[in-house]
C-alpha positions as CSV (number, residue, x, y, z in Angstrom):
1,X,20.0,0.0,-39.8
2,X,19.3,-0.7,-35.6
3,X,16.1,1.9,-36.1
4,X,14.8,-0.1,-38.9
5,X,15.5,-3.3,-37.5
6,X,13.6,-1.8,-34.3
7,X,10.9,-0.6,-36.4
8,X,10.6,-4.4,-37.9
9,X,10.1,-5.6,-34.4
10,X,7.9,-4.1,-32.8
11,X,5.8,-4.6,-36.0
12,X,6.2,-7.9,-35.3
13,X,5.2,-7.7,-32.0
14,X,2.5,-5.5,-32.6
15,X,0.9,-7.7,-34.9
16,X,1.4,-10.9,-33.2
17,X,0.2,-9.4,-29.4
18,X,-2.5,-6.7,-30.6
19,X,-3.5,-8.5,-33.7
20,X,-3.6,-12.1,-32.6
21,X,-1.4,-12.7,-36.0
22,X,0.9,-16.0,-35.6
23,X,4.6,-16.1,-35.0
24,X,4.7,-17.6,-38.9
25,X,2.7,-14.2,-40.6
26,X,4.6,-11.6,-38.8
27,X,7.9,-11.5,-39.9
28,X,6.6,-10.9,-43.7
29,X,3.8,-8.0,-42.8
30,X,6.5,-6.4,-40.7
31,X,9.2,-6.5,-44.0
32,X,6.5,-4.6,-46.0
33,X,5.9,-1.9,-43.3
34,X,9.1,-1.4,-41.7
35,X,10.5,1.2,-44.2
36,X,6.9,3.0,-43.6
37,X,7.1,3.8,-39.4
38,X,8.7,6.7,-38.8
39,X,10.6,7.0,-35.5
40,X,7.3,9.1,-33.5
41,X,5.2,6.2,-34.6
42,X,7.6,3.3,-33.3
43,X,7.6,5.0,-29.7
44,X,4.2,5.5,-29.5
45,X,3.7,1.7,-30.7
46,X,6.3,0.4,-28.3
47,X,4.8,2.4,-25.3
48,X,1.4,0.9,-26.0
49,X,3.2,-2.7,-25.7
50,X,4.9,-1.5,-22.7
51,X,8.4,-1.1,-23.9
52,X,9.2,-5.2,-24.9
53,X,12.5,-5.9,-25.1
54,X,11.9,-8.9,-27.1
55,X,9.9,-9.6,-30.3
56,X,7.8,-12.8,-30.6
57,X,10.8,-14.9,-31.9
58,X,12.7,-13.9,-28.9
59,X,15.0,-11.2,-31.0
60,X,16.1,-8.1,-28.7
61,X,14.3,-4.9,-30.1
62,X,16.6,-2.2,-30.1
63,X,15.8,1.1,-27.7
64,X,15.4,4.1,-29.4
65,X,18.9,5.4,-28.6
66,X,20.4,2.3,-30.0
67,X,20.7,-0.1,-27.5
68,X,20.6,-3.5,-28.3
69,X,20.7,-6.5,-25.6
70,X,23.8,-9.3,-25.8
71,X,22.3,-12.6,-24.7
72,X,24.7,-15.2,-25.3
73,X,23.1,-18.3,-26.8
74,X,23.9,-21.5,-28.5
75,X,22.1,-23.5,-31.2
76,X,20.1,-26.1,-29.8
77,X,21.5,-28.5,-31.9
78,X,24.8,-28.2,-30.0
79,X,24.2,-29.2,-26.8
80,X,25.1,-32.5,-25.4
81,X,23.2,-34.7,-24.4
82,X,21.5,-34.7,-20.9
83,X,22.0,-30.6,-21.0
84,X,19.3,-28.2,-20.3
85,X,18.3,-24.4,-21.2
86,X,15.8,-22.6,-22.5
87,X,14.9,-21.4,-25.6
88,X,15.7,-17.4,-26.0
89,X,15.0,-16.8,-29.8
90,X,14.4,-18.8,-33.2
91,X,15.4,-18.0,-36.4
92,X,12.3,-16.1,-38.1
93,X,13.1,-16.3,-42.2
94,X,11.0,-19.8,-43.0
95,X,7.5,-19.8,-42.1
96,X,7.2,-23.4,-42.1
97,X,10.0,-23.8,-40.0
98,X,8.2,-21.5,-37.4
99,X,5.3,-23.8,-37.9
100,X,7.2,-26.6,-37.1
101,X,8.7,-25.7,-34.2
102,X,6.0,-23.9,-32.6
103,X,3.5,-27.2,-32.9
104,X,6.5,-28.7,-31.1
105,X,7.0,-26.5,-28.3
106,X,10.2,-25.1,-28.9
107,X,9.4,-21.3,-28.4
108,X,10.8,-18.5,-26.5
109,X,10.8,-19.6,-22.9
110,X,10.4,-22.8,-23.5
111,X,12.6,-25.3,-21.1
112,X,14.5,-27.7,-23.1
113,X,16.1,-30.7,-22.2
114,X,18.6,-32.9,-24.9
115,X,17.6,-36.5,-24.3
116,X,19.7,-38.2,-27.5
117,X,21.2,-37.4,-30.4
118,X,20.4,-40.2,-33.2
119,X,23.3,-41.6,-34.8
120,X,24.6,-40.1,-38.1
121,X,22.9,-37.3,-38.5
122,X,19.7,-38.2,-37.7
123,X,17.1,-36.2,-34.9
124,X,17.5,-35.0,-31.7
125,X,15.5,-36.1,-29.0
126,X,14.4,-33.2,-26.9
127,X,11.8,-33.0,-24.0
128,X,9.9,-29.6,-24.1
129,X,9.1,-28.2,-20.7
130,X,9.6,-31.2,-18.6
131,X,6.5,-32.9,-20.2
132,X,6.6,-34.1,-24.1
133,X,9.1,-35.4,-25.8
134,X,9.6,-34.0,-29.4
135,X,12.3,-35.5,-32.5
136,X,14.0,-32.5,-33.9
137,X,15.9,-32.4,-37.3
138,X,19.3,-31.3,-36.9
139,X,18.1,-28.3,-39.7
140,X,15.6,-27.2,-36.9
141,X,17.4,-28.1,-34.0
142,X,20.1,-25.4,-35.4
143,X,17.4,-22.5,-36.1
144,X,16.4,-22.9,-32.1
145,X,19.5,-20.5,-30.1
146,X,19.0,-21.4,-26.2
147,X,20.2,-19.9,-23.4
């Protein structure tokens, strides 16, 4: 399963550093192929990216012997307000979610700071990289993990 998942992203990564495709297109060209990469053509595609460690949604790519990276994280929609971090990975299944959060900001390395949380459920005020301040669904607020 971790050699297909590795497969997946570098795809991703492949397509969205060598192919200019955005973060929203990726994840669904990669499903199609990653069943169709065998292991000699994943090395020689992750040694002509320079061996990432992270696809463009901030997910760690597994080595080739296995390896995957613990980064502890929480969900942005956790954090108190007045806290800060920065955005390690988003959840990559809806492509108008990835939309949404990428015209906001709120991508991998991306510093975060929790102004307010509206009242019953409403958004979360958020300023992305110490210069705009964005209003963030609690549904997308939850799909950002921050570190």
């Amino acid at each position: 399963a971790l050699e297909v998942v590795r497969h997946h992203r570098l795809l991703e990564t492949y397509l969205a550093t060598r192919l200019g495709m955005s973060w929203d297109e990726v994840h669904r060209e990669a499903e199609v192929l990653e069943h169709h990469v065998s292991e000699a053509l994943a090395d020689r595609i992750a040694e002509a990216l320079g061996h990432p460690e992270r696809d463009p949604h901030g997910h760690p790519i597994p080595t080739s012997a296995g390896q995957v990276a613990f980064v502890p994280s929480r969900r942005l929609s956790e954090l108190a307000s007045g806290s800060s971090a920065v955005v390690g990975r988003v959840d990559d299944r809806d492509d108008e979610l990835l939309r949404f959060l990428a015209e906001r900001g709120l991508v991998p390395d991306a510093g975060v700071e929790v102004l307010s949380h509206s009242p019953f459920g409403g958004p979360i005020s958020v300023r992305v990289d110490d210069d705009r301040v964005v209003d963030v669904p609690p549904a997308a607020a939850h799909a950002v993990h921050v570190e």
